[in-house]
MIDOSE-1310 file (N, C-alpha, C; in nm, 2 decimals, decimal comma, always signed):
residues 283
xxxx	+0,08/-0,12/+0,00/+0,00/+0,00/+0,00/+0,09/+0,12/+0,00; +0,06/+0,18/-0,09/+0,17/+0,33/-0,12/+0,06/+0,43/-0,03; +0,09/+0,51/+0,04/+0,09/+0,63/+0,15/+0,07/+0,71/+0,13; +0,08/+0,83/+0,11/+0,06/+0,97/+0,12/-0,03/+1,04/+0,24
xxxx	+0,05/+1,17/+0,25/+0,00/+1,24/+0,38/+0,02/+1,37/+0,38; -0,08/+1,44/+0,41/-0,04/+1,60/+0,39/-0,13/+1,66/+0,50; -0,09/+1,82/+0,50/-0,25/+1,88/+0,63/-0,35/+1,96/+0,51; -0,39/+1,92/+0,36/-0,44/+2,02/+0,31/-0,50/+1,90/+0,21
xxxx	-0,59/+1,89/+0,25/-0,67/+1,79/+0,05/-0,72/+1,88/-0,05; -0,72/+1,84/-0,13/-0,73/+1,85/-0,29/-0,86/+1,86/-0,31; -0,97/+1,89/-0,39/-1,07/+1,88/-0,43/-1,08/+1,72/-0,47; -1,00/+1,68/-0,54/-0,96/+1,54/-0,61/-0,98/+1,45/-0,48
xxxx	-0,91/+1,46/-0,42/-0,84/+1,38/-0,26/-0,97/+1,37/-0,22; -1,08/+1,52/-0,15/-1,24/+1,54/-0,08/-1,27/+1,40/-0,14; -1,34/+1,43/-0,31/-1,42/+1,36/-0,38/-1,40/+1,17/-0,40; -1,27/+1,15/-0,37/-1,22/+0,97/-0,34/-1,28/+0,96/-0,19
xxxx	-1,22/+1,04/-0,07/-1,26/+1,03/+0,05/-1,38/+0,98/+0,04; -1,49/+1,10/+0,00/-1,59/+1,06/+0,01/-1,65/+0,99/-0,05; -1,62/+0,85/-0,17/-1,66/+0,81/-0,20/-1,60/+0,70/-0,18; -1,47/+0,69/-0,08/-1,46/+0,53/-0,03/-1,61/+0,56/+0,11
xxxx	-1,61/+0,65/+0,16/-1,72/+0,62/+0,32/-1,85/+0,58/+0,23; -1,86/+0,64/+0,11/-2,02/+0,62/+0,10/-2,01/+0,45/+0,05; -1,95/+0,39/+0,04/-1,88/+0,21/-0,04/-1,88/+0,16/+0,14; -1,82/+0,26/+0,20/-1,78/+0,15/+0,35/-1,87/+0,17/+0,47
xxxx	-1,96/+0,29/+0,45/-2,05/+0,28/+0,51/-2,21/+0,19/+0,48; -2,17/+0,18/+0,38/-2,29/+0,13/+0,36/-2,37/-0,02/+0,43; -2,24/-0,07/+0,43/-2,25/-0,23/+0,53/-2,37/-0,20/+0,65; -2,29/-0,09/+0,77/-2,33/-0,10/+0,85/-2,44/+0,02/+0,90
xxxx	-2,46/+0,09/+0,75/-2,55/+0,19/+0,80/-2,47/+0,29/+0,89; -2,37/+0,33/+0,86/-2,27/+0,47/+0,97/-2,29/+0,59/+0,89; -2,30/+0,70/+0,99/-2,29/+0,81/+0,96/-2,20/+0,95/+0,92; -2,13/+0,89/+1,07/-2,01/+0,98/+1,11/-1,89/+0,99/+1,04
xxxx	-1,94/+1,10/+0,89/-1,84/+1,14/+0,79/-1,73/+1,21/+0,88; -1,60/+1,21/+0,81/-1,48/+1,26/+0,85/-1,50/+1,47/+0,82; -1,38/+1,52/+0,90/-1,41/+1,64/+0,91/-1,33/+1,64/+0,78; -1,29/+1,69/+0,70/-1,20/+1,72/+0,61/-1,15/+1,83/+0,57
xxxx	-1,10/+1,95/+0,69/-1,02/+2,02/+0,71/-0,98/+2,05/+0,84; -0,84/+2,12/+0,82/-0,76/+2,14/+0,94/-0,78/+2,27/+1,00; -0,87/+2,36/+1,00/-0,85/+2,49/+1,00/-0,88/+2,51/+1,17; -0,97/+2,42/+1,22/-0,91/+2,45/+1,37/-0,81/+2,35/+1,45
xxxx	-0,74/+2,32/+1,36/-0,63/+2,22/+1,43/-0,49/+2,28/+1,52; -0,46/+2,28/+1,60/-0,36/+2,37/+1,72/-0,24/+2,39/+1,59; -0,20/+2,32/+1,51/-0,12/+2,32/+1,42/-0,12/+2,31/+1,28; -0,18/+2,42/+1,19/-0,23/+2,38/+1,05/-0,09/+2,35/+1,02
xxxx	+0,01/+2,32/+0,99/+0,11/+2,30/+0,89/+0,11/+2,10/+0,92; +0,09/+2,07/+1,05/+0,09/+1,94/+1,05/+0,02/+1,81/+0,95; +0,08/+1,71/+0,94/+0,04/+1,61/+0,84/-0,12/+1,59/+0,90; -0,23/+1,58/+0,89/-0,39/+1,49/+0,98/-0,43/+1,40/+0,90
xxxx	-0,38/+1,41/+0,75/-0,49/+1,32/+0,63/-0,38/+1,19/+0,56; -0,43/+1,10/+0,67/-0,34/+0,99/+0,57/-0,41/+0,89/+0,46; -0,38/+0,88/+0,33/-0,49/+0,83/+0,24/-0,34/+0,70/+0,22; -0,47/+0,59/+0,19/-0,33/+0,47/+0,14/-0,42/+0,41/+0,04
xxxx	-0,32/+0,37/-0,07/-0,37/+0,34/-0,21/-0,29/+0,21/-0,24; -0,38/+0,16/-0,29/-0,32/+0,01/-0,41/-0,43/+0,03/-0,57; -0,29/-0,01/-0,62/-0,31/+0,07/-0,77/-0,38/+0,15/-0,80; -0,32/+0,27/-0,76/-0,41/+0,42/-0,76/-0,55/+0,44/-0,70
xxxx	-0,58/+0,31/-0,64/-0,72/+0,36/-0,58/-0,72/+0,37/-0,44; -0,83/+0,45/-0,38/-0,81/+0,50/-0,21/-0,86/+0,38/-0,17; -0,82/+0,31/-0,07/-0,87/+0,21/-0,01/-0,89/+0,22/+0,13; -0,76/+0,30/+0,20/-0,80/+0,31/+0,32/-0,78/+0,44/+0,35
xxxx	-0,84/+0,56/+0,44/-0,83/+0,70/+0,49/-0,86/+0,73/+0,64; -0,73/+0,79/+0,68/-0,74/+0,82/+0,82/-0,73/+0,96/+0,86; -0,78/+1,04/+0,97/-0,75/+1,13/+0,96/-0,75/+1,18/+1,15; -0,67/+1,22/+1,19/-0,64/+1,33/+1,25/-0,70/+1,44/+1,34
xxxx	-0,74/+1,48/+1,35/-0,82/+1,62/+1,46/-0,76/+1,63/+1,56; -0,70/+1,77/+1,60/-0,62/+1,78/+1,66/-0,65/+1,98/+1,76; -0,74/+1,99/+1,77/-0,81/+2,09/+1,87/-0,66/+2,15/+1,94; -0,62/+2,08/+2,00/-0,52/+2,10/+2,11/-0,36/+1,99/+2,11
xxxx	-0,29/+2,05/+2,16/-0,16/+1,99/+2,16/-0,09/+1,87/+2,23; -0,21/+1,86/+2,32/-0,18/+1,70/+2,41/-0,25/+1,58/+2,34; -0,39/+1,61/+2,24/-0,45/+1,48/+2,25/-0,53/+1,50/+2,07; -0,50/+1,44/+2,00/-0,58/+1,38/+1,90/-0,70/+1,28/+1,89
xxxx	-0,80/+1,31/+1,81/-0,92/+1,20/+1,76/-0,83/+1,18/+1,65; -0,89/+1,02/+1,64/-0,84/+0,93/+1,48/-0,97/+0,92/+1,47; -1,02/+0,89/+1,33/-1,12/+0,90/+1,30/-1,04/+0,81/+1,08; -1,10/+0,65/+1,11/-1,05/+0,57/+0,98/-1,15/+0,49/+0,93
xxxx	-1,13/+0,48/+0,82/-1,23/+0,38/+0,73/-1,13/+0,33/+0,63; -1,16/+0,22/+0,58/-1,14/+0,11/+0,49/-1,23/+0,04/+0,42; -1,21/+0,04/+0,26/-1,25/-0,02/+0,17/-1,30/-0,21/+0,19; -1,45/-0,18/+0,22/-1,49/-0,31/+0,28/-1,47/-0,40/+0,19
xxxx	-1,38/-0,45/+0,10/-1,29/-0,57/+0,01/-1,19/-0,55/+0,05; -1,12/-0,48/+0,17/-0,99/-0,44/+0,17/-0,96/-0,48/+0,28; -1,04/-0,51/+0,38/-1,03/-0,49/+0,53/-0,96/-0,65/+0,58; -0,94/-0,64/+0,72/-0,86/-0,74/+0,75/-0,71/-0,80/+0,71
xxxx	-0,65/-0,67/+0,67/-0,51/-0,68/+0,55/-0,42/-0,57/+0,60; -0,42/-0,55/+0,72/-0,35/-0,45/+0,78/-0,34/-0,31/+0,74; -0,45/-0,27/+0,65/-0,45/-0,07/+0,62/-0,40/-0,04/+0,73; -0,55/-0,04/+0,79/-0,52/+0,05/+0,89/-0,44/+0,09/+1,02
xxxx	-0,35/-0,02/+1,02/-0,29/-0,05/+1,12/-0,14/+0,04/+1,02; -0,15/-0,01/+0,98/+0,00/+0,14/+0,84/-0,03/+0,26/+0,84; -0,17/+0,28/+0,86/-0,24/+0,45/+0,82/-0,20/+0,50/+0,99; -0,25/+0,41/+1,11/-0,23/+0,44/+1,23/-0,05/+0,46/+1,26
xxxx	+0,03/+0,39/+1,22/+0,16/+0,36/+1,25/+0,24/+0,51/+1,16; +0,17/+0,56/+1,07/+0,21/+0,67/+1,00/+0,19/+0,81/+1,07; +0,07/+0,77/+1,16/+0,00/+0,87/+1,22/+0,09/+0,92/+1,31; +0,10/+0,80/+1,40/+0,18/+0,81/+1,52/+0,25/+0,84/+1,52
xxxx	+0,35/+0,80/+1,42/+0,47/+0,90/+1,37/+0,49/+1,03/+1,38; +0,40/+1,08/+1,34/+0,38/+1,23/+1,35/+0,31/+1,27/+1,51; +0,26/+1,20/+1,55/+0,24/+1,26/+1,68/+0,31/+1,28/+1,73; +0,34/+1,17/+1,79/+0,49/+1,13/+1,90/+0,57/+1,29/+1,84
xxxx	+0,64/+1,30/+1,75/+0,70/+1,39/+1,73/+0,69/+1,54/+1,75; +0,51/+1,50/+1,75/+0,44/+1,68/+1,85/+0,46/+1,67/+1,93; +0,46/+1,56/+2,02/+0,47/+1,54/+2,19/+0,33/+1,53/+2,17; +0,25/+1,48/+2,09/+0,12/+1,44/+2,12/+0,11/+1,28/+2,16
xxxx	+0,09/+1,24/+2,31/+0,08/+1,07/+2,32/-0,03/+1,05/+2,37; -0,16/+1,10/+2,39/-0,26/+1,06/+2,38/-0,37/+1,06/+2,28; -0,42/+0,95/+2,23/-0,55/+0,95/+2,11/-0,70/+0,90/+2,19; -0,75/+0,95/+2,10/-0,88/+0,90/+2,08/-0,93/+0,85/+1,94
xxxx	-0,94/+0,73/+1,95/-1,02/+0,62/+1,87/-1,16/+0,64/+1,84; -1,22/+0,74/+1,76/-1,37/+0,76/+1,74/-1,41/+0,64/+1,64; -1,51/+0,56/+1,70/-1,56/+0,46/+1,63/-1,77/+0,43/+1,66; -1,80/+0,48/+1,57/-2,00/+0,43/+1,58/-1,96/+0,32/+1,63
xxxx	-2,01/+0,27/+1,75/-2,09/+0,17/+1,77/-2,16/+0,06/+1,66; -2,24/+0,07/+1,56/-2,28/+0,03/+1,46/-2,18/-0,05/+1,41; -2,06/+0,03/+1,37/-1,94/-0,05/+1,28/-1,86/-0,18/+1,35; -1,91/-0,27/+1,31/-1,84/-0,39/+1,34/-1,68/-0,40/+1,29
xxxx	-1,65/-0,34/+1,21/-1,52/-0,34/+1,18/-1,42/-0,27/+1,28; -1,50/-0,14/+1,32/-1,44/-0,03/+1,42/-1,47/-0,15/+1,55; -1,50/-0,18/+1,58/-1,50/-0,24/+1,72/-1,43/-0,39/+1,70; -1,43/-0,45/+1,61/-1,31/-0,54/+1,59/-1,19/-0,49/+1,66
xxxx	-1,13/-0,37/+1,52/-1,04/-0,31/+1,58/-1,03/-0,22/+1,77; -1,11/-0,14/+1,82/-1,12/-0,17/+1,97/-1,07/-0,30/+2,03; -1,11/-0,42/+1,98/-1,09/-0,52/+2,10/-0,91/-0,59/+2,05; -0,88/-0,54/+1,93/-0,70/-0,56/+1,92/-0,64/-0,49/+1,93
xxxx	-0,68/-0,34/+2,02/-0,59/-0,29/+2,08/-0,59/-0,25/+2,24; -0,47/-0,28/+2,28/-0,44/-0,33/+2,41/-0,46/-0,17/+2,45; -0,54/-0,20/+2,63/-0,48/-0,04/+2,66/-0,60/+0,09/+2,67; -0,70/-0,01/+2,57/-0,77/+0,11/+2,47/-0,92/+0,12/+2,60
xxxx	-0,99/+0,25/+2,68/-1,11/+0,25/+2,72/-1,16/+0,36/+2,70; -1,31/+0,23/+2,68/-1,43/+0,39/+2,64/-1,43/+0,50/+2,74; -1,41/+0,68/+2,66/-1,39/+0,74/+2,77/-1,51/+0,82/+2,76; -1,59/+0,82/+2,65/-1,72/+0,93/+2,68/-1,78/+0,88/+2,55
xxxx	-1,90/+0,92/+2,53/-1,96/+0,89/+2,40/-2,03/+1,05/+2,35; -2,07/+1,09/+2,23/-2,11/+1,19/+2,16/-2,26/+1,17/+2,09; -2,30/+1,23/+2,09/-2,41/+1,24/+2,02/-2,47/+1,36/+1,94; -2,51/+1,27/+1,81/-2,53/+1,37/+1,68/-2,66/+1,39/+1,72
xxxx	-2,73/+1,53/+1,72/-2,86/+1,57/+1,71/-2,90/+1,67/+1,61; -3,02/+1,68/+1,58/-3,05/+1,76/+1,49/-3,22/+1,77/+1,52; -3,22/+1,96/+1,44/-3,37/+2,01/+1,47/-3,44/+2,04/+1,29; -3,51/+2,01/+1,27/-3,58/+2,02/+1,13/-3,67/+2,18/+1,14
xxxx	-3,70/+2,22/+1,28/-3,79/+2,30/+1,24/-3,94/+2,26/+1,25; -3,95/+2,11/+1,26/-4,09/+2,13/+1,26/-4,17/+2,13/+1,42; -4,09/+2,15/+1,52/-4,13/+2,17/+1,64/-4,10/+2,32/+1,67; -4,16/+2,34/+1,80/-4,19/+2,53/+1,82/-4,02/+2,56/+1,84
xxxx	-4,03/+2,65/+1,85/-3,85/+2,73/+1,89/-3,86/+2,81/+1,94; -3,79/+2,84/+2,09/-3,81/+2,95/+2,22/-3,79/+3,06/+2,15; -3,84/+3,13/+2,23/-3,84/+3,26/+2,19/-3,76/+3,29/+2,27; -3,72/+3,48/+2,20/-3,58/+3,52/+2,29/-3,60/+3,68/+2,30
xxxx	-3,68/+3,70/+2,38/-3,70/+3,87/+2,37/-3,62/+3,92/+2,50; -3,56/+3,84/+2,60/-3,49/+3,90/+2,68/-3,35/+3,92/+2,64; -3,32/+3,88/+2,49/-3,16/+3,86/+2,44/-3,13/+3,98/+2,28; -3,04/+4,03/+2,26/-2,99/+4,07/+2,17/-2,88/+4,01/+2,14
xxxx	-2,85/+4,00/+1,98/-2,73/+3,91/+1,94/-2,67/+3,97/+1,81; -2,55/+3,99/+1,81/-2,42/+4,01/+1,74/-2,36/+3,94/+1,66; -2,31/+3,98/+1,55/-2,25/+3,87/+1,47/-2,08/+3,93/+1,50; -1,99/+3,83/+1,57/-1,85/+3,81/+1,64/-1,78/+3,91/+1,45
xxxx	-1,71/+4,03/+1,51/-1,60/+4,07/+1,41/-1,50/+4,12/+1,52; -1,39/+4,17/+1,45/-1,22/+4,21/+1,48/-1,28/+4,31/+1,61; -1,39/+4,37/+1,65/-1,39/+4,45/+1,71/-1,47/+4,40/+1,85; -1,54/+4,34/+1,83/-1,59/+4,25/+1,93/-1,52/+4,13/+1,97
xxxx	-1,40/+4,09/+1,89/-1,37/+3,95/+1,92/-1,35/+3,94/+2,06; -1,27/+4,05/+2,14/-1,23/+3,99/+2,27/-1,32/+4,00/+2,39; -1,44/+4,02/+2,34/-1,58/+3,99/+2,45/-1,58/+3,85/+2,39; -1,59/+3,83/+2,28/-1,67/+3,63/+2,22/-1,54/+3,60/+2,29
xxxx	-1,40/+3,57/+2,25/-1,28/+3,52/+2,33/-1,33/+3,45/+2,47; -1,34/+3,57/+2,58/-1,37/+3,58/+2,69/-1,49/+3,47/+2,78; -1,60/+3,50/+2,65/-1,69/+3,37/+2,71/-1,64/+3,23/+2,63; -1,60/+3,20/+2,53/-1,59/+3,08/+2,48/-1,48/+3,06/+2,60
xxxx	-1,34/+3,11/+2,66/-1,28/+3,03/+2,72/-1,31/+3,04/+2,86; -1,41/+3,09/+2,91/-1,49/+3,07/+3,04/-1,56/+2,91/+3,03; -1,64/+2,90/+2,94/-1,72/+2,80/+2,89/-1,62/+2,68/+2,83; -1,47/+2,70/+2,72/-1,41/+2,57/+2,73/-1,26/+2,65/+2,73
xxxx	-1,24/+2,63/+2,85/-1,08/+2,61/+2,89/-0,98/+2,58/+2,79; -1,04/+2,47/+2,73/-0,88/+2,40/+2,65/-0,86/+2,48/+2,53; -0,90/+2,56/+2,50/-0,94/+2,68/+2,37/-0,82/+2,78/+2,39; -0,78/+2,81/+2,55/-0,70/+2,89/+2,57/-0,55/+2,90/+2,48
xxxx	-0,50/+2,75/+2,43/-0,39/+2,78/+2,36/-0,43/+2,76/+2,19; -0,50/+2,76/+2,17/-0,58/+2,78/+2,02/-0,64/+2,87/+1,95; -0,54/+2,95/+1,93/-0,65/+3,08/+1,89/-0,68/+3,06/+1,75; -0,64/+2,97/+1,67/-0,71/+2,92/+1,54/-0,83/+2,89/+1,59
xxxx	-0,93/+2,86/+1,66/-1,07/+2,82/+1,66/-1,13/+2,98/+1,68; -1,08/+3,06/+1,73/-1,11/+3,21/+1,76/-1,14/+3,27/+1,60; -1,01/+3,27/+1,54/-0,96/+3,36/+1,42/-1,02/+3,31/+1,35; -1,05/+3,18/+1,35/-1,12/+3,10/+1,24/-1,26/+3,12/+1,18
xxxx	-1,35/+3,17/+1,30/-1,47/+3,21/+1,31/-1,50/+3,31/+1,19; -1,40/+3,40/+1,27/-1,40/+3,58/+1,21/-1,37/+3,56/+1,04; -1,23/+3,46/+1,03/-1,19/+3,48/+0,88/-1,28/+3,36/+0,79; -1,30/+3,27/+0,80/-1,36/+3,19/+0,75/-1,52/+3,25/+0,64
xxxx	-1,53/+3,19/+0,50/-1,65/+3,20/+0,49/-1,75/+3,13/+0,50; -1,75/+2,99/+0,54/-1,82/+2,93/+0,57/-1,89/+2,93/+0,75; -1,82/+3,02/+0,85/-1,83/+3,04/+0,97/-1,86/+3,16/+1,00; -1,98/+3,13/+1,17/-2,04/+3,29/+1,18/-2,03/+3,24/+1,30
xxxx	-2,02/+3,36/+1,37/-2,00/+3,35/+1,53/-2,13/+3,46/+1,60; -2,17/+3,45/+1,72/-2,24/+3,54/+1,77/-2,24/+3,53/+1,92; -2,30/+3,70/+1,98/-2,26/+3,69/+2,09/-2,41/+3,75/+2,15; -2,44/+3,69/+2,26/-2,62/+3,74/+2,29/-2,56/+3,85/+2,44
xxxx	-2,66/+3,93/+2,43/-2,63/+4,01/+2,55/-2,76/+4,03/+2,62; -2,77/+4,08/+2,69/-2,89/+4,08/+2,78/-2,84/+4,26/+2,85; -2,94/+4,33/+2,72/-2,93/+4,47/+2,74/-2,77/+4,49/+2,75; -2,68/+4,55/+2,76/-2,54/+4,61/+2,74/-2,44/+4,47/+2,79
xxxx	-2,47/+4,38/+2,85/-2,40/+4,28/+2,92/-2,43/+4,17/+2,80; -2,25/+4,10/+2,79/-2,24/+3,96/+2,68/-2,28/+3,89/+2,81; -2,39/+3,77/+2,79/-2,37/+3,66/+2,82/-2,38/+3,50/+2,78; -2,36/+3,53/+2,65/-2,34/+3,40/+2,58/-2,29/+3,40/+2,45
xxxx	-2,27/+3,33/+2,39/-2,20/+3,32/+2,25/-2,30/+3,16/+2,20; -2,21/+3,15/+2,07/-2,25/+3,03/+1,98/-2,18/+3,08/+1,83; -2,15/+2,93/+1,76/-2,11/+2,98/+1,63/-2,15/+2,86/+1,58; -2,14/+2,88/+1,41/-2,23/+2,82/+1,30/-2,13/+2,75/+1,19
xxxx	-2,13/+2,65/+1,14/-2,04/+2,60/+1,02/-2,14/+2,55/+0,92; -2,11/+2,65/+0,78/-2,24/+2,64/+0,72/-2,16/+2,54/+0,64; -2,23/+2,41/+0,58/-2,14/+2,29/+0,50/-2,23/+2,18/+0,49; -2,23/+2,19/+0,36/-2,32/+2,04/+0,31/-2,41/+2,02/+0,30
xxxx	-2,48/+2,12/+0,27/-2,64/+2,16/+0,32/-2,71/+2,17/+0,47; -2,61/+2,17/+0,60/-2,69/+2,17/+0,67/-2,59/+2,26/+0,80; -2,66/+2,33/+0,86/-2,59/+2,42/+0,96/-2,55/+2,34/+1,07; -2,43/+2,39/+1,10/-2,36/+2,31/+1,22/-2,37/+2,37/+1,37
xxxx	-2,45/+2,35/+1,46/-2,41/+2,47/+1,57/-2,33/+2,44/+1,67; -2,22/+2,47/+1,70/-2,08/+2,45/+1,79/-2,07/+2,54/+1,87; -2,01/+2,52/+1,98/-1,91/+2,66/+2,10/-1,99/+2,71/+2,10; -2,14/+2,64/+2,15/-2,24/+2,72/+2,30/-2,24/+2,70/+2,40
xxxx	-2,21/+2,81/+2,46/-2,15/+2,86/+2,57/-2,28/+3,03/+2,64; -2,24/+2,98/+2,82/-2,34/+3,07/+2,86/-2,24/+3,13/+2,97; -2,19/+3,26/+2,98/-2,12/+3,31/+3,11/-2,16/+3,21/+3,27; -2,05/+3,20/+3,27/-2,08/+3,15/+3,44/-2,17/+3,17/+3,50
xxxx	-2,15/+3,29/+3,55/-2,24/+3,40/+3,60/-2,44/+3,43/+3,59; -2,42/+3,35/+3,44/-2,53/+3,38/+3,42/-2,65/+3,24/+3,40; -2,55/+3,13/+3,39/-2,64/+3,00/+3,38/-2,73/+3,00/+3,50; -2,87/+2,90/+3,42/-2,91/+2,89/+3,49/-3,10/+2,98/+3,50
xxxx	-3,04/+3,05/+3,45/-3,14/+3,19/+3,46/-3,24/+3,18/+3,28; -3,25/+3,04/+3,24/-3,33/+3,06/+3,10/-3,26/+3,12/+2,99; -3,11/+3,16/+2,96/-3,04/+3,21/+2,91/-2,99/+3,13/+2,77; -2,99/+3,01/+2,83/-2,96/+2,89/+2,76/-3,06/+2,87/+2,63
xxxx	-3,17/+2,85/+2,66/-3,30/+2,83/+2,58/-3,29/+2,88/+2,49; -3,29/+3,06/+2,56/-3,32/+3,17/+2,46/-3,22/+3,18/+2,34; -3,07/+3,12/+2,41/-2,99/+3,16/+2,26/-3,02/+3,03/+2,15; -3,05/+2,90/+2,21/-3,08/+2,83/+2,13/-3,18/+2,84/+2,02
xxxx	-3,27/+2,93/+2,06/-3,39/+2,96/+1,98/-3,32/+3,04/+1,87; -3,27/+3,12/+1,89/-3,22/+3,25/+1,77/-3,12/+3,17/+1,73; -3,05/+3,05/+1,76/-2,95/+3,00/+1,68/-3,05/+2,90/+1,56; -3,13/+2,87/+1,65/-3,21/+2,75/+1,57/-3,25/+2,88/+1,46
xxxx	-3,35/+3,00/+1,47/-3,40/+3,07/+1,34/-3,33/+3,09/+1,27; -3,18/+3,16/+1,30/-3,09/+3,20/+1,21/-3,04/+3,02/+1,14; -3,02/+2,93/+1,15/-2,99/+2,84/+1,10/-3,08/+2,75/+1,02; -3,18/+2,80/+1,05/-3,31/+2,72/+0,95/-3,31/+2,81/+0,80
xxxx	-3,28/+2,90/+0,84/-3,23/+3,05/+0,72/-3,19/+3,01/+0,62; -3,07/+2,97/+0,66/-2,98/+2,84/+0,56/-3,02/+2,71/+0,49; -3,06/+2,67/+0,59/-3,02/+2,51/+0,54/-3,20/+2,42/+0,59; -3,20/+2,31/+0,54/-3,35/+2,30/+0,65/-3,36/+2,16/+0,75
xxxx	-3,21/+2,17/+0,83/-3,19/+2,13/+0,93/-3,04/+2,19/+1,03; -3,05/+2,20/+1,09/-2,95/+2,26/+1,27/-2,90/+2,13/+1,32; -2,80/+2,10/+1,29/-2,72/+2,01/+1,41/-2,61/+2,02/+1,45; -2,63/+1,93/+1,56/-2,48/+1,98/+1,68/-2,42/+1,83/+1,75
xxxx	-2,35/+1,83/+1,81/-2,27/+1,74/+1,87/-2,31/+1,76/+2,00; -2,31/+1,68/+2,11/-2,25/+1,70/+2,23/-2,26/+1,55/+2,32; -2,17/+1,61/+2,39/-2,07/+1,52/+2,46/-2,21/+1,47/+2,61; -2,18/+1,29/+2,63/-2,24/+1,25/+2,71/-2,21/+1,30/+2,85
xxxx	-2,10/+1,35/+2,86/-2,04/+1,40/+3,00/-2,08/+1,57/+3,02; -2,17/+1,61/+2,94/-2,22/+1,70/+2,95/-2,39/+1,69/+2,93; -2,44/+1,67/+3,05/-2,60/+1,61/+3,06/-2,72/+1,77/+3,04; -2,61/+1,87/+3,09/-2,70/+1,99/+3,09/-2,75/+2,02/+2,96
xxxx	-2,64/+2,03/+2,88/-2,64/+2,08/+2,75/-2,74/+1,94/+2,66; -2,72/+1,82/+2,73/-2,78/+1,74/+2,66/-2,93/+1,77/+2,70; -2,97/+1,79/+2,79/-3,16/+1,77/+2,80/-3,13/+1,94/+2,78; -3,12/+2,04/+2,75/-3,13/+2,15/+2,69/-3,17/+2,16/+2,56
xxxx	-3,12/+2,06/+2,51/-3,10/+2,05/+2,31/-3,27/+1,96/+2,31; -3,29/+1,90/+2,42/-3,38/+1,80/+2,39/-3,50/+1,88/+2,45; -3,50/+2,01/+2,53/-3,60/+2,07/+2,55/-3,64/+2,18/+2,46; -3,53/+2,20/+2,34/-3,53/+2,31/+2,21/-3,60/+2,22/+2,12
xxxx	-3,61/+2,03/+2,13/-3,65/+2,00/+2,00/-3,55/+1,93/+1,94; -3,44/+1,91/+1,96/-3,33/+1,84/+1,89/-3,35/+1,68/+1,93; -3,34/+1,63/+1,85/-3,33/+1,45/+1,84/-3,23/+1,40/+1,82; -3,18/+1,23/+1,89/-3,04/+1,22/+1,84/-3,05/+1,14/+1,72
xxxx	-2,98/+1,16/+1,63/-2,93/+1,10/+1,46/-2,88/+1,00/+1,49; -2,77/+0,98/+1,57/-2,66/+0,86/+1,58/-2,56/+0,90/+1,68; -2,46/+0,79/+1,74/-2,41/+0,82/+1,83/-2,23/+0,77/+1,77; -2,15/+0,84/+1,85/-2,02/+0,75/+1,84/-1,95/+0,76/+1,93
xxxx	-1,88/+0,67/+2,01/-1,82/+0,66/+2,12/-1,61/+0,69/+2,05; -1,57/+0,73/+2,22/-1,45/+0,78/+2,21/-1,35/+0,70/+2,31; -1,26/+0,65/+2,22/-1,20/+0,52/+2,34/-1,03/+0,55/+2,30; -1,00/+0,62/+2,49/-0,91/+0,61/+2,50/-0,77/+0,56/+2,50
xxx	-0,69/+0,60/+2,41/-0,55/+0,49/+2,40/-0,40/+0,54/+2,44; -0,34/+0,52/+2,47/-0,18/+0,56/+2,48/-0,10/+0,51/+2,43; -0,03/+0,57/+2,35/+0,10/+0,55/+2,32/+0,19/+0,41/+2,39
């Protein structure tokens, strides 16, 4: 299997990717397409996209995510004629390479539940525990959406940034050494950020990744200070209008170790799609 590895795909590169998952998903019914860019990665110049080929075709693709500087998700698929022939265990052994070398030694193994292949792999590697699981939800719109008359909201530029800054790393800590997920917002055109205030006072944020037909809502976040008080709801509601705008579905991720945010999404109207679990491994 010939290799290659870069931090930037091709239009060419997207268009195989996605057309070995829609071949490898199909078995098991999976959802959980690959991110296919680096732009909030602690390090864009770094290798994330390993593609391996036998006679010019993609067979196996792994990739990378890399938020922060201690800990990567892998996130791999293989060509279901292909499997059981050691890809991915080349694609992983390439990876690692490059980690170790960041001083990155801890991963995360994101694998659906569903995929019998992915949980094959879980049980031959040594070491490896489930550490949290995620869940895809999404709102269509055809249920009510809060209203938000006690909130005004901002769309995040160069002049507001360091109010949005301030709540996103109140709300996630580990953001502190990444100011690519910050800058990214602002410069990006597929990305909108916003900040709700409640009359002259910020107390919440949220941002949007418009892609693929359907709006992504990420990094909601409520001031410390201020949870608690129905604040939550309200930005969700104006996230949900401005995102139905677009596209004619809203979805979002969140994490099972986060139960608030979870019956929050479920009191706005969000349903879960599918799930995938996150299993810790070391070096």
């Amino acid at each position: 299997m010939r290799i290659e590895k870069t931090n930037k795909l091709t239009e060419n590169q997207m268009a195989e990717i996605l057309n070995l998952e829609t071949i490898a998903f199909r078995t098991d019914n999976l959802e959980n397409h690959a991110f296919l860019s680096n732009e909030i990665n602690f390090d864009k110049t770094m290798p994330c996209f390993y593609m391996g080929y036998e006679n010019d075709e993609l067979i196996a693709f792994l990739t990378t995510f890399m938020p922060t500087s201690y800990e990567a998700e892998i996130s791999a698929v293989t060509h279901t004629e292909h499997r059981k022939k050691g890809y991915f265990k080349k694609l992983f052994q390439a990876a690692k390479e490059t980690l170790l070398l960041a001083g990155i030694n801890k991963i995360l193994l994101v694998i659906e539940p569903k995929s019998k292949s992915g949980v094959e792999v879980i049980k031959n590697f040594n070491g490896c525990n489930l550490e949290r699981s995620e869940y895809r939800m999404s709102h269509n719109g055809s249920k009510t959406l809060s209203e938000y008359v006690e909130l005004n909201f901002f769309e995040v530029n160069n002049q507001n940034k360091e109010v949005f800054t301030q709540i996103m790393l109140n709300t996630f800590p580990d953001l502190e050494e990444s100011s690519n997920f910050i800058d990214t917002v602002i410069s990006s055109e597929s990305r909108r950020g916003y900040i709700a205030y409640k009359e002259e006072i910020p107390v919440g944020a949220f941002n949007f990744n418009y892609e693929e037909g359907s709006s992504f809502l990420y990094g909601v976040g409520i001031a410390a200070s201020y949870r608690g008080k129905g604040f939550g709801k309200q930005l969700v509601g104006f996230a949900l209008t401005e995102g139905l705008k677009k596209s004619d579905k809203v979805v979002l991720d969140v994490d099972s170790e986060n139960p608030i945010a979870f019956n929050l999404y479920k009191k706005c109207g969000f349903r879960i799609d599918f799930q995938v679990d996150y299993y810790s491994c070391k070096f």
